[in-house]
VMD Tcl script that draws the C-alpha trace (Angstrom):
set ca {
  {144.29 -38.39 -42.27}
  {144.90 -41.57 -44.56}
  {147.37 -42.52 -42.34}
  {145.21 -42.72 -39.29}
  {142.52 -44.30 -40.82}
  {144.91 -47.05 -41.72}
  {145.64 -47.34 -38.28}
  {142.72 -47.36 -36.87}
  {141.47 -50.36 -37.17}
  {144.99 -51.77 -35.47}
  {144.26 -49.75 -32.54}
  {140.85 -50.78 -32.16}
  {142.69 -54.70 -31.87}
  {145.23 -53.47 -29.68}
  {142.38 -52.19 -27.30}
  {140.64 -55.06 -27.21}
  {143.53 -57.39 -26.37}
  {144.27 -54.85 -23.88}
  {140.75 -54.57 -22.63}
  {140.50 -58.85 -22.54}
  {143.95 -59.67 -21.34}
  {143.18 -61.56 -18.02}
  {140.68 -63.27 -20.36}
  {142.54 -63.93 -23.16}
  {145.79 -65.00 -20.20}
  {143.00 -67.51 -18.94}
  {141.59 -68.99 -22.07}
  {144.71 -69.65 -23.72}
  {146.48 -71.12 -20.41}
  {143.54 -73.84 -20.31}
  {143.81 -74.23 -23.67}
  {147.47 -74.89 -23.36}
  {147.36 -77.06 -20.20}
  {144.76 -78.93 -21.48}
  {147.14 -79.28 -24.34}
  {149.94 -80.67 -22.96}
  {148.28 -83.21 -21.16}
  {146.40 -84.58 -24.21}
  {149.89 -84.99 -25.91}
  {151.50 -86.46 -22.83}
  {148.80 -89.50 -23.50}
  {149.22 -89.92 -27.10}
  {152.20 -92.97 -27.27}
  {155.17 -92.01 -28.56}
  {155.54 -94.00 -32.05}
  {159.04 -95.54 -32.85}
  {160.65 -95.34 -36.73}
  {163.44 -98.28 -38.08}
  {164.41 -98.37 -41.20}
  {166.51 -101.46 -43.21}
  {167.86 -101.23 -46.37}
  {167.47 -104.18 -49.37}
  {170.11 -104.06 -52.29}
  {168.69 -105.82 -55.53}
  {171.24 -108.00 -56.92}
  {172.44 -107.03 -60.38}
  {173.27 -109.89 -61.71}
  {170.08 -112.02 -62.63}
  {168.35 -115.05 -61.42}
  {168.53 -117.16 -64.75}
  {172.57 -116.96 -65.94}
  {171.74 -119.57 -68.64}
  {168.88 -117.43 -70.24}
  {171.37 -114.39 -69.79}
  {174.26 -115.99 -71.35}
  {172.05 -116.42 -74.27}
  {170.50 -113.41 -74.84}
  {174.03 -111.21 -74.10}
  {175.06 -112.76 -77.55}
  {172.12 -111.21 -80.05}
  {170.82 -108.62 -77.53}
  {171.65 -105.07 -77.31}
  {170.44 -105.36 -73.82}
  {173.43 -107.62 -73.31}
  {171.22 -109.87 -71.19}
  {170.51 -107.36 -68.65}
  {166.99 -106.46 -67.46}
  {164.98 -104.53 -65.39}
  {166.68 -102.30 -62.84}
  {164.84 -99.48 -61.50}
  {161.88 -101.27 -62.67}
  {162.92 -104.67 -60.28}
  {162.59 -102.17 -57.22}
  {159.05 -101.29 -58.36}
  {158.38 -104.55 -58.85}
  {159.87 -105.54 -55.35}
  {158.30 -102.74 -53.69}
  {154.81 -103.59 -54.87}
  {155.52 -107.03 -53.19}
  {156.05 -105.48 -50.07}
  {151.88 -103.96 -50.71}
  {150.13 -107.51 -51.59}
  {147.49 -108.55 -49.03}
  {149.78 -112.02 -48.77}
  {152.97 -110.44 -46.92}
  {150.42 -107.83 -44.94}
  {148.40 -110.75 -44.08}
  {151.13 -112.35 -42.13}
  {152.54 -108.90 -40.84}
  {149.35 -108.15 -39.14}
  {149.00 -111.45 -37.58}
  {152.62 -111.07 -36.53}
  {152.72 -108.62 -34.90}
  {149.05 -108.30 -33.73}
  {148.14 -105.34 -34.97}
  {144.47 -105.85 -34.73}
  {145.15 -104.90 -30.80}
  {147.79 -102.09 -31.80}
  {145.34 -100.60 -34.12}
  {142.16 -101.55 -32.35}
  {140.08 -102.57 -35.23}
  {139.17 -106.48 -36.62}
  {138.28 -104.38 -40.17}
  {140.41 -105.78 -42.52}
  {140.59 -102.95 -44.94}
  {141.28 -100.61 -41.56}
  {144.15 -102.74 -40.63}
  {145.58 -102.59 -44.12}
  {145.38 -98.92 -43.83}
  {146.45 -98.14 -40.67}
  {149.59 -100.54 -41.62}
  {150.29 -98.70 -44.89}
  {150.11 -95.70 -43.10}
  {152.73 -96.67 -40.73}
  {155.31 -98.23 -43.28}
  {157.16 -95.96 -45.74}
  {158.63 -97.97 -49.03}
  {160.94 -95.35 -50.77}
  {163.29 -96.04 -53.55}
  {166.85 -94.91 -53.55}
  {167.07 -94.61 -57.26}
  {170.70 -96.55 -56.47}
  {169.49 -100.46 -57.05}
  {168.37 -99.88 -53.30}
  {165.12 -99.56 -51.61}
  {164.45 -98.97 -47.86}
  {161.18 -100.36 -45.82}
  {160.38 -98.21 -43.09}
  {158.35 -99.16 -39.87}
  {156.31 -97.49 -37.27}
  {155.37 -99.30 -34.32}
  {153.76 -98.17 -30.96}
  {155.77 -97.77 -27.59}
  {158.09 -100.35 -28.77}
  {161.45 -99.62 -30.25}
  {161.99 -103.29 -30.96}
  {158.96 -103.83 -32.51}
  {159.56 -101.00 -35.73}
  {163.17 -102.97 -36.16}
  {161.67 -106.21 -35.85}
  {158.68 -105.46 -38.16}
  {160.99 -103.56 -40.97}
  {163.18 -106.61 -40.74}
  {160.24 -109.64 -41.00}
  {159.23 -107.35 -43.81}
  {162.21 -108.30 -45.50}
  {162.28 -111.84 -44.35}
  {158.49 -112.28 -46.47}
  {159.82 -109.95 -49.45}
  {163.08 -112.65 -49.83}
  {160.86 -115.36 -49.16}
  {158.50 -114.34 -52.14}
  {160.82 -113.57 -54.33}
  {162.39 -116.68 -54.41}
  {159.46 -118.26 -54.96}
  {158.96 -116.18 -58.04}
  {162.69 -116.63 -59.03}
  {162.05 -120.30 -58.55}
  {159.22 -120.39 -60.73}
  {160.65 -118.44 -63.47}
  {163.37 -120.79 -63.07}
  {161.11 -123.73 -63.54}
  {159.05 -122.05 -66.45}
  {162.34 -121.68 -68.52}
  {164.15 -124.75 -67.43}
  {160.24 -126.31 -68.88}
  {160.55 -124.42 -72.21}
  {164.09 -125.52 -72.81}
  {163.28 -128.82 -72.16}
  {160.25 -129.12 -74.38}
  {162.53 -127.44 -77.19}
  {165.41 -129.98 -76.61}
  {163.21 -132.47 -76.76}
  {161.44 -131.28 -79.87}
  {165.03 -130.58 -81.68}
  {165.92 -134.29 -80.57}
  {163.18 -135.79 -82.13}
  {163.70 -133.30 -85.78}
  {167.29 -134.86 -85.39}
  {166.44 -138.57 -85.24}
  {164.03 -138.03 -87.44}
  {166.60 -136.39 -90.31}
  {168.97 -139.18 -89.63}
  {166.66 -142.02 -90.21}
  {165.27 -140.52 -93.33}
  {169.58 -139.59 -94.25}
  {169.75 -143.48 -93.68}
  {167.73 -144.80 -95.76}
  {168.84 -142.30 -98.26}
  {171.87 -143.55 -98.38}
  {171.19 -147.40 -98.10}
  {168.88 -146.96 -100.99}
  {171.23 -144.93 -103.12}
  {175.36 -145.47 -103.97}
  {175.75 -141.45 -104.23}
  {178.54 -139.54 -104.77}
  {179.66 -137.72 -101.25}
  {179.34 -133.79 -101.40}
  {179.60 -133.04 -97.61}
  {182.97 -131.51 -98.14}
  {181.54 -128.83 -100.34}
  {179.09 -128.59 -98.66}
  {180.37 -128.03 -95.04}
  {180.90 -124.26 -94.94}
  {177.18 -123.34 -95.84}
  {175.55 -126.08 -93.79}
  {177.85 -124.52 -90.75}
  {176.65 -120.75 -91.63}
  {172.89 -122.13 -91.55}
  {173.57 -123.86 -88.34}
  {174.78 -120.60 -86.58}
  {171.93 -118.49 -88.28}
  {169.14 -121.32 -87.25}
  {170.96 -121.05 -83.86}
  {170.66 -117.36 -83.72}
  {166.54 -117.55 -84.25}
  {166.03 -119.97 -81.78}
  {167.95 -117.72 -79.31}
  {165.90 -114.98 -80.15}
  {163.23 -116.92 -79.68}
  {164.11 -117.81 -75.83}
  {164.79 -114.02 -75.25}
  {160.97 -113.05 -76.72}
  {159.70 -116.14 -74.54}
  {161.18 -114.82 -71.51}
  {160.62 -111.26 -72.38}
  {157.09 -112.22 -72.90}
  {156.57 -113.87 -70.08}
  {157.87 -110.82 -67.64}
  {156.83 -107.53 -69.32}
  {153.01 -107.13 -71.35}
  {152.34 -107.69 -75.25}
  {152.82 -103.66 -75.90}
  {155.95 -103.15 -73.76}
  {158.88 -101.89 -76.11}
  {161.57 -104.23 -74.84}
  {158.76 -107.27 -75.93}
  {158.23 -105.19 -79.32}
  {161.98 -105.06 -80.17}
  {162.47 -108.66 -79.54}
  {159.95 -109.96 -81.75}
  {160.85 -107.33 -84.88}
  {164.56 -108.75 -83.94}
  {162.95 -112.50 -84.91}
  {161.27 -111.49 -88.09}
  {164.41 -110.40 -89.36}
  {166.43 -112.77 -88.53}
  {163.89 -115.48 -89.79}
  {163.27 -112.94 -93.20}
  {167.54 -113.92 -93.25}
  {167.22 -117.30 -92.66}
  {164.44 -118.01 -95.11}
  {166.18 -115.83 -97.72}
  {169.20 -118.08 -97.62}
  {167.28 -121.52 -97.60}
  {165.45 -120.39 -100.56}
  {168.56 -119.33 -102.72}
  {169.40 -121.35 -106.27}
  {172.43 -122.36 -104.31}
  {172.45 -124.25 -101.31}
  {176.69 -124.81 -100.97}
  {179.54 -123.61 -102.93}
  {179.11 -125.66 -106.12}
  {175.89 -124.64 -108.11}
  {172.82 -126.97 -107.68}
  {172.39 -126.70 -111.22}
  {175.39 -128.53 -111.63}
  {173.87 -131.33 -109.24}
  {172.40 -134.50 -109.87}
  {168.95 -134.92 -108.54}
  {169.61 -137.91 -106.27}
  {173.03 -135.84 -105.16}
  {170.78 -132.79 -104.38}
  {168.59 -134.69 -102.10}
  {171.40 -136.04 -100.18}
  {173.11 -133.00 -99.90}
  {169.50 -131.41 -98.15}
  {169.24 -134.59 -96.23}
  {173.02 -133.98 -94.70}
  {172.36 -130.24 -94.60}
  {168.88 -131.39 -92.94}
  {171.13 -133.75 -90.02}
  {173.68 -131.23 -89.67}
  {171.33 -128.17 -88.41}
  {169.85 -130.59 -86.12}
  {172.84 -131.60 -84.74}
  {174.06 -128.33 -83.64}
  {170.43 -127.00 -82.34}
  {170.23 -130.11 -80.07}
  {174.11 -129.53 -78.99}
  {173.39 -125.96 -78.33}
  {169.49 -126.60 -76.55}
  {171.57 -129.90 -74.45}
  {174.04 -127.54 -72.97}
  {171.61 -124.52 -72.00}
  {169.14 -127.30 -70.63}
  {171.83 -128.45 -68.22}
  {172.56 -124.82 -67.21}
  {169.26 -123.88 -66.35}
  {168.40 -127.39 -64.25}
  {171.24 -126.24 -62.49}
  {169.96 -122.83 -62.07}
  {166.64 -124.08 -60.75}
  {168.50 -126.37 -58.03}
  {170.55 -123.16 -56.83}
  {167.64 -120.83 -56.29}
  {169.68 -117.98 -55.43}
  {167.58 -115.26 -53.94}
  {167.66 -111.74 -56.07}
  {167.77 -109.71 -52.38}
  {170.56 -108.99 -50.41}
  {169.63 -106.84 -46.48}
  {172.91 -104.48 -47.10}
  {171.26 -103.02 -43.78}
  {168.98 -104.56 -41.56}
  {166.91 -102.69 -39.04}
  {167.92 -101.35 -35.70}
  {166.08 -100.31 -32.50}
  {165.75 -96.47 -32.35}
  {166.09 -94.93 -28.80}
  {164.76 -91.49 -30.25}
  {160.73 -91.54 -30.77}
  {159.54 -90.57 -34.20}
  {156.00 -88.97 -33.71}
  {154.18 -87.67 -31.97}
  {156.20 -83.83 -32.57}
  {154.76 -82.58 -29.53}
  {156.50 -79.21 -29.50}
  {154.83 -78.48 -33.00}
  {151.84 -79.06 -32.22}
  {151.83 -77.36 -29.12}
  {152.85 -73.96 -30.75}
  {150.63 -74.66 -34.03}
  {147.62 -75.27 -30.72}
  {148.62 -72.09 -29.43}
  {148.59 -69.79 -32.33}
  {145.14 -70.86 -33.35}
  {143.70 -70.44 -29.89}
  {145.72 -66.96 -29.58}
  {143.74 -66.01 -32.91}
  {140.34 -67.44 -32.48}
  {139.88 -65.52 -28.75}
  {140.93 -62.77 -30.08}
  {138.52 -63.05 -33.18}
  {136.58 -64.01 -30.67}
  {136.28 -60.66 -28.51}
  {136.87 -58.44 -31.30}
  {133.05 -59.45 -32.61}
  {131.79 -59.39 -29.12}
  {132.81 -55.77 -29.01}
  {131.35 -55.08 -32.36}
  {128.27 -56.74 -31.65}
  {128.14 -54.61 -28.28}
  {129.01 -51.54 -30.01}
  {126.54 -51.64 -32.75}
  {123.65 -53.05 -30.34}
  {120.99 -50.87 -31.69}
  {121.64 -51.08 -35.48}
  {121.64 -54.75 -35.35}
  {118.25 -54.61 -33.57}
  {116.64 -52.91 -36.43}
  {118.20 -54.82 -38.96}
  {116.70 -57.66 -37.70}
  {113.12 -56.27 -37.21}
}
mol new
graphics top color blue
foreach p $ca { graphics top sphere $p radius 0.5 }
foreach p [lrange $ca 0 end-1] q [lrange $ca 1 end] { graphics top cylinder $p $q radius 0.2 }
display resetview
């Protein structure tokens, strides 16, 4: 008994399909036909895809060189987080801008709405990272092949563009901070060698600067060491926010090595003979040479990474490489008109049916419904 009243209510279907077939038949083949000739008009929409390899080497080799000496980073930055970066390009209203005048999508898309146009374009681009130092930039363009490969490609052509205007301008802003440093370190240098001068025109001292040599060269090196932690905290500083970690790290790096640097210009002995053992006048020409050496080999050092990075600012070398550009497809990529046929078809299989199946309960139960609703 269970049993059949389980099965019941399947019957009761099956009798209604049976009872409605012509009309179900009917229904559904207008649905279907109308169908079909709705997706017949909708365009077909064509996909091309190119491929942009981020250079791993970097756009400032003199910064790098200096930085792959103290760093643990060994000079080498961003990575996975350079395809973000290059990615988001791809998003500002600047390079979509000159994509949508371009290729005129105002027509494709028929709307003058700028924020439509930027959507409509988003949704037609896919910018996916390969998690490999690659990224692709994928294009979808309407009834014209060409036009996706061509798009995916001028894509590319304002991303390289862009970026080496920003490589250029980091470029700039470095070769700019070594230069005001040189100069600065130039100046402490004259400075210390008048002043050693005239130290030693006024005074017929005793020469120390042999003993003296192997300590002023160790404070050289360690003076030389801050200052190129310095550059790597400018530059740091300059790419990634105050909290980032990598920023964080740098600038605990320089407190240390200035705590070290301090420490050792404040000990009772400056060289390898005892300052107590120094005449006054011979200890302040001994800090006045010290003073002139430093100098010496900041400038040296600051000269020769000046004359790197004006050469790295003239070269300009872009950070992007197309490994593979974008090629007409001859297959359409949406609309999937077979899926949505059957997806069409299921739902208007389901609704007439639904449909019929609470005709015949409303016909069945005529007179209860009546006084229900008195």
């Amino acid at each position: 008994m269970t049993n059949e009243q389980e099965l019941k209510p399947l019957f009761k279907l099956f009798r209604v399909v049976w009872k409605n077939k012509w009309k179900l038949i009917s229904f559904n083949m207008v649905i279907v036909i109308v169908s079909v000739i709705l997706l017949l008009l909708m365009p077909n929409w064509y996909k091309s895809t190119a491929i942009v390899l981020v250079r791993s080497e970097k756009q400032m080799p003199s910064l790098n060189s200096i930085i792959s000496q103290i760093s643990p980073f060994g000079g080498m930055f961003g990575g996975g987080e350079d395809v973000q970066k290059y990615m988001s390009f791809l998003q500002s209203k600047r390079i979509l801008d000159q994509v949508i005048k371009k290729f005129k999508l105002a027509k494709v898309y028929d709307t003058d709405i700028k924020d439509e146009l930027y959507g409509n374009l988003l949704g037609n681009t896919e910018f996916i990272d390969n998690e490999d130092g690659t990224f692709t930039i994928s294009c979808y363009y309407k009834e014209d092949s060409k036009k996706a490969a061509q798009m995916a490609n001028y894509f590319y052509k304002l991303l390289d563009n862009l970026a080496m205007e920003v490589s250029q301008n980091q470029a700039t802003e470095f070769r700019q901070f070594l230069e005001k440093s040189y100069n600065n370190a130039s100046q402490e240098l004259t400075n210390a060698e008048d002043q050693f001068k005239v130290y030693q025109d006024s005074t017929l001292i005793i020469d120390y600067q042999e003993q003296a040599q192997q300590t002023i060269s160790n404070l050289a090196e360690m003076e030389i060491d801050r200052l190129k932690q310095k550059i790597e905290l400018q530059y740091l500083s300059s790419i990634y926010p105050s909290d980032n970690p990598e920023v964080e790290n740098a600038r605990k790096r320089l407190k240390a090595i200035t705590n070290n640097v301090e420490d050792f210009r404040n000990q009772n002995t400056y060289f390898s003979l005892s300052t107590q053992n120094i005449p006054e006048k011979g200890l302040d020409y001994l800090r006045l040479y010290r003073k002139v050496q430093v100098n010496q080999k900041i400038t040296e050092f600051l000269r020769i990474q000046l004359e790197q990075a004006k050469l790295d600012e003239r070269k300009n070398a872009s950070p992007l490489y197309l490994l593979d550009p974008a090629q007409p497809m001859a297959k359409k990529s949406k609309p999937h008109r077979s899926m949505y046929l059957i997806t069409i078809m299921f739902f208007s299989v389901l609704i007439s049916i639904i449909y019929f199946r609470i005709k015949e309960f409303l016909d069945e139960n005529k007179q209860q419904i009546k006084l229900i609703l008195q």
